[in-house]
C-alpha positions as CSV (number, residue, x, y, z in Angstrom):
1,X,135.1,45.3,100.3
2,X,134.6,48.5,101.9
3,X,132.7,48.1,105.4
4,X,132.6,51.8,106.4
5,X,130.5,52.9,102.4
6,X,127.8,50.6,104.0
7,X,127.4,52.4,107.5
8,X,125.3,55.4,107.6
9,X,127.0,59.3,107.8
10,X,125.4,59.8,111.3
11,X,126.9,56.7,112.2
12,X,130.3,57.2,110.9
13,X,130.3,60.7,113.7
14,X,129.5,58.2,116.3
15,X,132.1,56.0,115.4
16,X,135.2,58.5,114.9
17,X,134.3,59.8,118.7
18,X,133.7,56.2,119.7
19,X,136.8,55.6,118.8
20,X,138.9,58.3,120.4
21,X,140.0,57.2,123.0
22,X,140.4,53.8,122.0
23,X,142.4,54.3,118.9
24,X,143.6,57.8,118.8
25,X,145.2,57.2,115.2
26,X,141.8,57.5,113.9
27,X,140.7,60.9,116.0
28,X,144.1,62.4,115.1
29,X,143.9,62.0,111.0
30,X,143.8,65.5,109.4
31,X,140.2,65.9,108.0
32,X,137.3,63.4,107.6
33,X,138.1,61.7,104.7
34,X,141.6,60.7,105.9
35,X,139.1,59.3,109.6
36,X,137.3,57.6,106.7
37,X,139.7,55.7,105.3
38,X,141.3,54.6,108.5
39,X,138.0,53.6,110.3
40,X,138.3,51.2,107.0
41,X,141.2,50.4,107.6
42,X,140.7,49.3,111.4
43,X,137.5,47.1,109.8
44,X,140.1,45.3,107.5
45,X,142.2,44.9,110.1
46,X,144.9,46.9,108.4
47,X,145.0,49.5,110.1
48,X,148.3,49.1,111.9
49,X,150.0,47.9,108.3
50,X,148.7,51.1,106.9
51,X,150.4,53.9,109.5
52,X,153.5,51.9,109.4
53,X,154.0,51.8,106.0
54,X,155.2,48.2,105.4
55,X,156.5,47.1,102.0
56,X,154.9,43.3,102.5
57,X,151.7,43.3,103.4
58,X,150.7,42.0,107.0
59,X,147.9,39.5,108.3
60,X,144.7,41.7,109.2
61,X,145.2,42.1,112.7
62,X,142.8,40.5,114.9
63,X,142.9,43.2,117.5
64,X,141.4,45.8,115.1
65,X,138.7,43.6,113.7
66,X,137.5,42.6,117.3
67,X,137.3,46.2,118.1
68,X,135.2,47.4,114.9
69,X,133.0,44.2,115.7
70,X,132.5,45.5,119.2
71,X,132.0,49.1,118.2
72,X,128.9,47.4,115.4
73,X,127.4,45.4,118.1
74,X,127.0,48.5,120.7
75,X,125.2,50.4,117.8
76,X,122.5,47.8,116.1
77,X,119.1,49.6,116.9
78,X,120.7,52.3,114.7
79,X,122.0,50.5,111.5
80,X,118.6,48.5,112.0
81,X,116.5,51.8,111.8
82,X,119.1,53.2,108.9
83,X,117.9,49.8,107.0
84,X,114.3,50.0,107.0
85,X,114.5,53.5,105.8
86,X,116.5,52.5,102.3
């Protein structure tokens, strides 16, 4: 399922400088499509299995889920607002 289609474009600019400091594999990807895919991968909780490259895939890592949870929960008067609008 992919978590990040479903967040809005101002949103997503919050969330890549949100998480710069926090996860710097995210600010450091080449262009915004590549932050785009990883922010979805961090909301999978694949991140990590992603960047390394693993031939068997690894369990989502709980770590990366808790901290795309955390960065949803600081931002819900803005995805509420997004909603009413569609």
């Amino acid at each position: 399922m992919n978590v990040i289609s479903q967040v809005p474009h101002d949103l997503k600019q919050c969330a890549y400088k949100w998480f710069e400091g926090k996860v710097p594999d995210i600010w450091e990807a080449k262009n915004v499509l590549e932050k785009h895919k990883r922010l979805q991968w961090l909301a999978e909780g694949s991140l990590a299995y992603h960047l390394s490259r693993f031939t068997t895939p690894l369990p989502p890592v709980q770590s990366e889920l808790d901290l795309f949870a955390e960065f949803m929960a600081s931002n819900p008067p803005r995805l509420a607002k997004r909603r009413k609008k569609q």
